[in-house]
N, C-alpha and C positions, 0 to 999 in steps of 0.2 A: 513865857508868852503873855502874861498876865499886862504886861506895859503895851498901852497902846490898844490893847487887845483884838494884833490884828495877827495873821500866819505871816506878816509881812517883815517884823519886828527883826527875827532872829539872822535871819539871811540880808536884813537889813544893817545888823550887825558887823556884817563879815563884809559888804561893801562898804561900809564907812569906815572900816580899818583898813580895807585897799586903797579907798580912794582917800584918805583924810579927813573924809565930813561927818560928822557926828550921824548917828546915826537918827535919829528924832525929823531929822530934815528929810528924810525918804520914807517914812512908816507917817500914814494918815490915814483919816477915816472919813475921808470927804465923801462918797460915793454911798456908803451902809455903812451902818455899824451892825455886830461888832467887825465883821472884815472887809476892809477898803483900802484903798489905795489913794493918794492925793493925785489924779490926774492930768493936772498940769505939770507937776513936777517928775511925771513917768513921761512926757511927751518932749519936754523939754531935754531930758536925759537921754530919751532914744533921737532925738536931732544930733546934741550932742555927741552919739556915739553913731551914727552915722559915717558921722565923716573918718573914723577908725575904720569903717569899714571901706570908705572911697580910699584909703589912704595904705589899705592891707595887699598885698603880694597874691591873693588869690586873683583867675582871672577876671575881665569884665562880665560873664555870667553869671558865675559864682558870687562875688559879688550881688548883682540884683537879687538870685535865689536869699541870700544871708538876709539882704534888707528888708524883702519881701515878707519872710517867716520872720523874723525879728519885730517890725510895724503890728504882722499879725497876732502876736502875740502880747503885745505892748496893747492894743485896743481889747484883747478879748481880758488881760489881765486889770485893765481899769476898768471893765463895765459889764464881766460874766462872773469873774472871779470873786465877787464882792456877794455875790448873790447864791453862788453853787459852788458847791467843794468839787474842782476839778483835781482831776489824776493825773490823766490823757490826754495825750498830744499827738499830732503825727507832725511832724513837722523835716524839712528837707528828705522827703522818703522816708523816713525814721519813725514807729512807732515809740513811745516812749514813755511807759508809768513812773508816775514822782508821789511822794510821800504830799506835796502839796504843791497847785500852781506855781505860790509867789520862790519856792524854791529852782522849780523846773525854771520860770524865768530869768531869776539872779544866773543859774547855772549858763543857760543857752546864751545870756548876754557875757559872761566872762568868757566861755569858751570859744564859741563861733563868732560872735559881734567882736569883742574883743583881740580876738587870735592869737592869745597870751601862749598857749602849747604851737603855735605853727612852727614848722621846720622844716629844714630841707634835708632829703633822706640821700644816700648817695643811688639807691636802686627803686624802682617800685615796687621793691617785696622788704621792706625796714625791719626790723626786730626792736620792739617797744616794750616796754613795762611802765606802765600807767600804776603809779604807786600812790595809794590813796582814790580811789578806782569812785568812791562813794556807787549812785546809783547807773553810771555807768557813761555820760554826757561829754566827759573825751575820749572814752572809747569809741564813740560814736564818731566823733569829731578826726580822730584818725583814720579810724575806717573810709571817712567821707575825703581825707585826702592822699591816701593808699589804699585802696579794696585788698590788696593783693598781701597787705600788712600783718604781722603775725605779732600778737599782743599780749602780751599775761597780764592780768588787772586785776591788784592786792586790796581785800578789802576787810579788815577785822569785823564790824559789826553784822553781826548774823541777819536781824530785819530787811538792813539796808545791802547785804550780798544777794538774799531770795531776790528784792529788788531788783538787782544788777544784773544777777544770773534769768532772770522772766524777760528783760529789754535785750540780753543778748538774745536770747532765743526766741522772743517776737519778733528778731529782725534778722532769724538764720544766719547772724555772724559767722563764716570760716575762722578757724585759726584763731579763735579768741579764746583765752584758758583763764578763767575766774580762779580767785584763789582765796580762803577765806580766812584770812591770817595777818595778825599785825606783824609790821615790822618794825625789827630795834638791832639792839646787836649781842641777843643772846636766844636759844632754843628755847620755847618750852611754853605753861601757864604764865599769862603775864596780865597786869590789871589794866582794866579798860575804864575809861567815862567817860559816859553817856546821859542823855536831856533822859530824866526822869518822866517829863511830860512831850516828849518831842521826836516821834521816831527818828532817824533818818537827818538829826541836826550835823550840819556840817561845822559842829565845834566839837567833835568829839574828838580823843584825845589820850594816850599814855600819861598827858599832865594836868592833874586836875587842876591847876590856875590856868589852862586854855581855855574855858568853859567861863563864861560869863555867867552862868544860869546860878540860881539858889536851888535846883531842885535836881544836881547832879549826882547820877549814882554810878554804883563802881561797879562792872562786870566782869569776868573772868574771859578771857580770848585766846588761841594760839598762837604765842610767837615764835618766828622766826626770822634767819638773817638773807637779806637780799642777795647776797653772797652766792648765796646754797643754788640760786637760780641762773647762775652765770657761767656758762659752761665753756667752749670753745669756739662757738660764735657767737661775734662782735656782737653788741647790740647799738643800735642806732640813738636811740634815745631811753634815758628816763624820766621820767614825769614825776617830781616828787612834790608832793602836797598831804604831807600825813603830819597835820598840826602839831609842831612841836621836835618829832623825832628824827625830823632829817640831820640832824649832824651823828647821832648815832647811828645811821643807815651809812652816813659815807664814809665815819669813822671805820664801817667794818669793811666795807669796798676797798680802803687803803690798808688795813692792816691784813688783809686775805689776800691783798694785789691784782685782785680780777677785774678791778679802778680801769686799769690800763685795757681793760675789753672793751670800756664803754665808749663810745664816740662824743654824747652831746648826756647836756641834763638839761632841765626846766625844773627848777626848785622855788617853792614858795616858803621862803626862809620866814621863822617866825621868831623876830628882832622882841627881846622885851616878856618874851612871852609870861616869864616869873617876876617880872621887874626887878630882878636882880642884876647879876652883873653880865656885861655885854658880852659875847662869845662869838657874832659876826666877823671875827679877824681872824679867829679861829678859823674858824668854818670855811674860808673863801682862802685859808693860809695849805687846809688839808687839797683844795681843787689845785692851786697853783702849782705848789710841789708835785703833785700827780701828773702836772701836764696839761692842764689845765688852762687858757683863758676866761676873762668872762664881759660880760655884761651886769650890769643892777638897775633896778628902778623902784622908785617906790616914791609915796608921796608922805610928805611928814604935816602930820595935824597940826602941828604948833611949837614956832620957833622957841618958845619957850618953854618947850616942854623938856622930861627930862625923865629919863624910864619908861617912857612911855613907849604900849605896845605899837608893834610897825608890820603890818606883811611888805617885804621886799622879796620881789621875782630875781632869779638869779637864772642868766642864761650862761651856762659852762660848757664850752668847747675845745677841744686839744687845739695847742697850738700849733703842732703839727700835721692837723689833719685839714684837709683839704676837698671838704666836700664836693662830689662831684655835684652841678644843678640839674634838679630832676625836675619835669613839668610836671607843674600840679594839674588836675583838669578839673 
């Protein structure tokens, strides 16, 4: 955190590797130092990202709600945020503690502004596992587009599970089962890092070249296999964004066969991650065979680049399933 010297830096990180723009173009100190935000270019970015939300599948109230808390948020994070270390938020009925503003914002804009996890469930009672759970922002996100939804939300780091597990229970969640455990595709002790100075960083990671930070330490966590959690009813979606380890999570999916219980994924594949050799044909070879369709997106920083790291969304569907349309309200 030392660059820039704002809380804005790191989560600044992880949007310029989605979206492709360096990150130095979104972390500024126009407003205070040391923590600011360049406010022209958060205004410019929430215009921008408006129109993703004129252009999203939720209806036209929903909508307005999203822009309404998104604007509010976007204002209080260029001209409060800079000034007070914010936590707390309540935002769409939601109470919601975060390790720091400019994170709770990156979060609420990828999730809800963006609608990267939306999906259509075939009942309004779905079976989700929100894998990489962090502080809890698409569990929320869920809940807000099935109440009735039943959720297991995986999350290894200890600080940031108390996190997760105090937003479930400041917002009387039903049916939401916190679980404090990484996933990979083996039981047991398995090594974790984590921001030495940074609770709650969402680069943390089974692979310490995810970590962008010099000041990464290695902790000790429970793992276990996704597998173990998939029983005899289907699940409607997975959610997977656990830097780095998603192809050994569906590795185990496919070799345990209970692949074939899941209906949909949402995976935030991490292309590059060791800048060694590519493994995305892989990965999208193990969905196909299983039955699998999909979708990809992603934005690449520079045609000239080459190993260089990429987050690509992966939306996977059986090809043979046939979602019923549920109304979202």
């Amino acid at each position: 955190m030392a660059c820039c010297g704002s809380g804005l830096w790191r989560p600044a990180v992880a949007w310029a590797r989605q979206t492709g723009g360096p990150a130095w173009r979104i972390a500024g100190t126009a407003l205070a130092a040391p923590r600011g935000v360049n406010p022209l270019r958060a205004f410019a970015r929430a215009v921008f990202d408006s129109a993703h939300v004129l252009r999203s599948r939720h209806k036209t109230a929903r909508k307005a709600r999203i822009l309404l808390a998104y604007w509010r948020l976007t204002f209080k994070l260029v001209t409060v945020a800079p000034l007070l270390r914010l936590r707390r938020e309540r935002v769409l009925g939601f109470r919601l503690e975060s390790f720091d503003y400019e994170t709770l914002h990156f979060l609420f804009r990828e999730i809800f502004v963006r609608s990267e996890y939306w999906f259509d469930a075939s009942s309004d009672q779905p079976l989700i596992f929100d894998c990489g759970a962090n502080i809890g922002m698409a569990t929320l996100f869920f809940k807000w587009l099935y109440p009735r939804s039943v959720i297991h939300c995986f999350e290894p780091d200890r600080p940031t599970f108390e996190m997760l597990r105090r937003n479930v229970q400041a917002n009387q969640l039903t049916d939401v089962h916190p679980h404090n455990v990484a996933l990979s595709d083996a039981v047991g002790a398995v090594e974790f890092f984590v921001s030495a100075s940074r609770e709650g960083s969402l680069l943390m990671s089974l692979d310490p070249q995810r970590s962008t930070e010099a000041d990464y330490k290695s902790t000790i966590v429970d793992g276990t296999k996704l597998s173990a959690f998939v029983n005899g009813t289907p699940v409607d979606l997975v959610k997977l964004d656990i830097e780095g380890a998603e192809g050994l999570v569906i590795r185990d999916l496919v070799e345990s066969g209970v692949i074939r219980k899941i209906k949909q994924f949402v995976v935030e594949y991490h292309h590059h991650v060791d800048h060694g050799k590519a493994s995305l044909g892989d990965f999208l070879c193990l969905l196909q065979e299983a039955g699998f369709d999909y979708q990809i997106g992603s934005v690449w920083a520079s045609p000239q680049g080459r190993n260089e790291y990429q987050d690509i969304m992966v939306q996977a569907f059986r090809s043979d399933f046939l979602a019923a349309r549920s109304t979202v309200y």
